[in-house]
N, C-alpha and C positions, 0 to 999 in steps of 0.2 A: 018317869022310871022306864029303862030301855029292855029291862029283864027280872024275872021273879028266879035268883040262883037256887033258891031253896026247893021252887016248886018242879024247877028245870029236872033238878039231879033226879027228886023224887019221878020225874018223868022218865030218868034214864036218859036225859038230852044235857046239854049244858047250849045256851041259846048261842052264848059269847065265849070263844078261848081267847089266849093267850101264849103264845111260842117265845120260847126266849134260848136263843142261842148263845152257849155258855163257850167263851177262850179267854182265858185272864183277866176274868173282872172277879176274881174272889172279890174284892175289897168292897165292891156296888153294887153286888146280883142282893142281899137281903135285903137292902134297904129298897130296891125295883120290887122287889116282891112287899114289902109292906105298903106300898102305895098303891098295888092296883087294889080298886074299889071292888063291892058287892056286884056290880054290876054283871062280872065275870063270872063263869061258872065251873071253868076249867080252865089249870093253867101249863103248860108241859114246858120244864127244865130240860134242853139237851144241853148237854156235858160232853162238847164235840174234840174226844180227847184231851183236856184242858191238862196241862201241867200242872196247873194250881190246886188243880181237883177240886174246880166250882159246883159239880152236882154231889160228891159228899158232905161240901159244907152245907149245900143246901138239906140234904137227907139229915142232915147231924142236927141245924140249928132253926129250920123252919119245919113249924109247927100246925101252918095250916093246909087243913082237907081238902082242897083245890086242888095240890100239887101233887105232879105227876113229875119225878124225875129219870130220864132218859140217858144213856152212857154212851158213846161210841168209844169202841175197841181202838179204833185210829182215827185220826182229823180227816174229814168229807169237807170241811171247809163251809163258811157260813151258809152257802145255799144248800148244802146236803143236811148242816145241822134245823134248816128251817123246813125242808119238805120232810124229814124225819119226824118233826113237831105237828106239822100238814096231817102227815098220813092218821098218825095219833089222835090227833082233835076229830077229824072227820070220823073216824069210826065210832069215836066216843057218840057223836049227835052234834055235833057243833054247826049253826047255819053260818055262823060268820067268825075267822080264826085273824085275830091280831098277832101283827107281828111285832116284837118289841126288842130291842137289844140289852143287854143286861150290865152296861158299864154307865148307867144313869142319866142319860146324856137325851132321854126323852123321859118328858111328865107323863107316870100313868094315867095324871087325873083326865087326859087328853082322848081317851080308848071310846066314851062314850061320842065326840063330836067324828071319830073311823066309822065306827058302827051302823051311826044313825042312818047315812046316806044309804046305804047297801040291805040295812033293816026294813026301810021304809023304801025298795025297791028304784032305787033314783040311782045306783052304782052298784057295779059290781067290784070295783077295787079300787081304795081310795088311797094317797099315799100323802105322808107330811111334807111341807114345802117351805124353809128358813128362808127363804128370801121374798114372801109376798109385802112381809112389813119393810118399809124403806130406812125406816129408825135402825131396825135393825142388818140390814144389808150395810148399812154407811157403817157400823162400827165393823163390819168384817175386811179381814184384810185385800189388799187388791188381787195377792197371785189367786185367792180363793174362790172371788170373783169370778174373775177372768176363768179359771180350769171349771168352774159348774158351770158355768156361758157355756164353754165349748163341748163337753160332754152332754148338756143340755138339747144343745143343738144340734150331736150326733143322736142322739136318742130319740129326738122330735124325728129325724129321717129313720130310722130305722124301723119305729114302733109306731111312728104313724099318728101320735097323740100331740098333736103341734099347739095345745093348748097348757102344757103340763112344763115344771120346771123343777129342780132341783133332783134329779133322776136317781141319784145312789142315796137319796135317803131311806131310811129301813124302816121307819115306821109307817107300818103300811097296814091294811086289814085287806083280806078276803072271803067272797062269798064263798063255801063250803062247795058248793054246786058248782057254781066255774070253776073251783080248785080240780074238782074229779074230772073236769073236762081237757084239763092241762096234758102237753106229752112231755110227762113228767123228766121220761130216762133220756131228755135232749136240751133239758134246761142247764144252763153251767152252774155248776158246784161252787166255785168261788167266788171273786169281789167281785166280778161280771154279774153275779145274780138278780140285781135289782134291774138293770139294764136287759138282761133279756127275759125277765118277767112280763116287762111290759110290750117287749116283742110279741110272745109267747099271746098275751092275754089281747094284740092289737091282728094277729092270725083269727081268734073266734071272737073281732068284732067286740069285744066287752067294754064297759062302760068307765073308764077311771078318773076321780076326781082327786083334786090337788085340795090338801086341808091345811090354812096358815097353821105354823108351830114355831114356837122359838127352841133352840136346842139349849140346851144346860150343860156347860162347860165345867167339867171341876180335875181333879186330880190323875183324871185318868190317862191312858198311854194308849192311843191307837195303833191299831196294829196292819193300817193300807198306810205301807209303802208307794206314793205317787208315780215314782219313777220308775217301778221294777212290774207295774200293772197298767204305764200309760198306755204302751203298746199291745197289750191284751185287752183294751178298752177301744181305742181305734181298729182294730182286725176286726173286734166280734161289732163292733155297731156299721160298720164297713158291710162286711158280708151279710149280716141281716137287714141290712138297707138292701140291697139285690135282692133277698130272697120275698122281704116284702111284695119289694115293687113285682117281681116275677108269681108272685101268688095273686098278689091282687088285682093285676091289670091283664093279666096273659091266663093265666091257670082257673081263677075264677068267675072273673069276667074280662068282658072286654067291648070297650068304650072308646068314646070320640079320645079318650084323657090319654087311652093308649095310642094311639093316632097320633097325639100330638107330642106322646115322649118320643117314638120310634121317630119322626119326622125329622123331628127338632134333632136330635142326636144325628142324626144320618148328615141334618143341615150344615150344625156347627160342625163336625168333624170336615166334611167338605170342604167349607169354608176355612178352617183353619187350615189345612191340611195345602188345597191352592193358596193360598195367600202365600206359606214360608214358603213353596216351592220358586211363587212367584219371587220374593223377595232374594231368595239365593241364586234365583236365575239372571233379576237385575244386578246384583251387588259383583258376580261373577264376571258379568258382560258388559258395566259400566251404560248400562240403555237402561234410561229411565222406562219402566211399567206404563202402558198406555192406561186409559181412563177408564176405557171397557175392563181391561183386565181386573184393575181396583176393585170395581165394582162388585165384577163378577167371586169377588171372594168374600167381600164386605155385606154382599147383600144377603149371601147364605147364613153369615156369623147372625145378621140383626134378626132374619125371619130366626133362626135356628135358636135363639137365645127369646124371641117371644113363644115361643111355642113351648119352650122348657117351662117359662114363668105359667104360662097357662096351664099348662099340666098341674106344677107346685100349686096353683090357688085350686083347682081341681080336688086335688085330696088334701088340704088344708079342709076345706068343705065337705069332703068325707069324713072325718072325722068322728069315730064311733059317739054317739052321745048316747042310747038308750041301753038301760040295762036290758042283759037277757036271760039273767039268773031266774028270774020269776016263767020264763021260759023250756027251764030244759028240762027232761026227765029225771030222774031220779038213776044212779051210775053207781058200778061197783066202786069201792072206793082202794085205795092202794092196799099193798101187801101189808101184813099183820108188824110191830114190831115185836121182837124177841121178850118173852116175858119175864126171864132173867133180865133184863136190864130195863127194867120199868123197877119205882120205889112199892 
């Protein structure tokens, strides 16, 4: 048993939450709410402008004392509707806050196998991952494939976590104590969310593990647009790729690993840089490149491209693995929400 919800509340804590950001899942949010277990002690409904008015129906037709439901005035977009739910749970007592989506597409029975790692001090943020099982990757289609490979692998550069796959998945849990350590009013608001969370949480070192899940597909309509977010998906993993490497190799510390990016970079650009000069200076003049010359461009490219690799296996092996939630002090927690828009 992961939690005593009865004895929690009586505590004034709720050990385990629950967030569920609400945009046009009328049809799925009740039935997401009758499946999460006892295990939960607090569950908070934001209702992030929903058209459909998914947190009346919840106020109207669900009936249990868990629920906490949450309104915004206008759409903040899934990641404002989840630190919105953040803020909420932590001030209630909550050590570990799940995050769950509300169009059914993840099992609540699943919240205990988030939990447990970051309960039992082994993570500080765990997230769901559809493609560890291989049964289930072969029935998914190829383009789907191929676009979490490649977001995958921006994410692994950006966040530092080269251990982790399926990056925009949303079922994720957090430690309450890393949560208050987050700079919150620099995280993005929209489908970028999950992606620079783990930026965010790969800045203070914290611990994330990858939990197999299968998703559950039924009736619903998602609402990411691939095409109109691919490009706000390569920008922000682009630029916090930079700001990584410049926090962690230059601003934090500084290593042989820096040594060998600055090197290698200086190398290959050289090298490439001679080389086409060379090439448009033979192809101009009809004089074939002497053999020195070759070299001397070839040699920069090879050292300049081992020195890169070396770097990449460098922090492939930094790698945050230990929690440090069991670690931090105790932190004010965010701003209050409006108590007009609480159920």
């Amino acid at each position: 048993m992961l939690a005593d919800p009865a004895g929690a509340r009586r505590a004034g804590r709720h050990r385990i939450a629950v967030v569920i950001p609400c945009y046009r899942v009328r049809a799925q949010v009740l039935g997401v709410l009758a499946g999460i277990g006892a295990e939960v002690g607090l569950i908070v409904v934001v209702d992030d402008a929903c058209p459909e008015q998914s947190g009346q129906l919840v106020r109207e037709r669900c009936a249990d004392p868990r629920v906490r439901v949450i309104t915004h005035a206008r759409n903040q977009g899934v990641g404002g509707a989840v630190l919105t739910g953040y803020a909420h749970a932590a001030r209630e007592g909550a050590e570990v806050i799940v995050k769950l989506d509300g169009d059914g597409q993840m099992d609540p029975s699943l919240i205990p196998r988030f939990v447990r790692p970051i309960l039992e001090g082994k993570a500080d943020y765990t997230k769901g991952n559809r493609f560890y099982n291989i049964d289930d990757v072969r029935a998914m289609p190829p383009m789907r494939l191929f676009g979490n490979a490649v977001l995958s692998f921006l994410t692994k550069l950006s966040s530092g976590y080269w251990s982790i796959f399926d990056p925009t998945n949303g079922f994720t849990a957090i430690s309450a104590a890393v949560y208050e350590y987050l700079p919150l009013a620099k995280i993005s608001r929209r489908y970028f969310f999950e992606s620079d969370m783990l930026f965010r949480l790969g800045t203070m070192r914290a611990s994330v593990l990858d939990i197999p899940m299968v998703a559950v597909y039924g009736d619903e309509t998602s609402n990411l647009r691939i095409g109109r977010v691919m490009t706000q998906f390569l920008a922000g993993n682009l630029r916090n790729t930079f700001k990584r490497v410049v926090y962690s190799y230059f601003l934090r510390d500084f290593s042989v690993a820096s040594l060998q990016l600055v090197a290698g970079i200086l190398l290959l650009a050289f090298g490439v840089a001679f080389g086409v000069r060379g090439w448009m200076l033979s192809d101009a003049t009809g004089v074939t490149a002497s053999t020195g010359t070759v070299m001397l461009a070839a040699l920069p490219v090879i050292l300049g491209v081992q020195l890169l690799l070396s770097f990449l296996g460098y922090d492939i092996s930094a790698t945050p693995s230990a929690a440090i939630h069991p670690l931090l002090p105790a932190r004010e927690t965010s701003p209050a929400v409006p108590a007009e828009a609480l159920r």
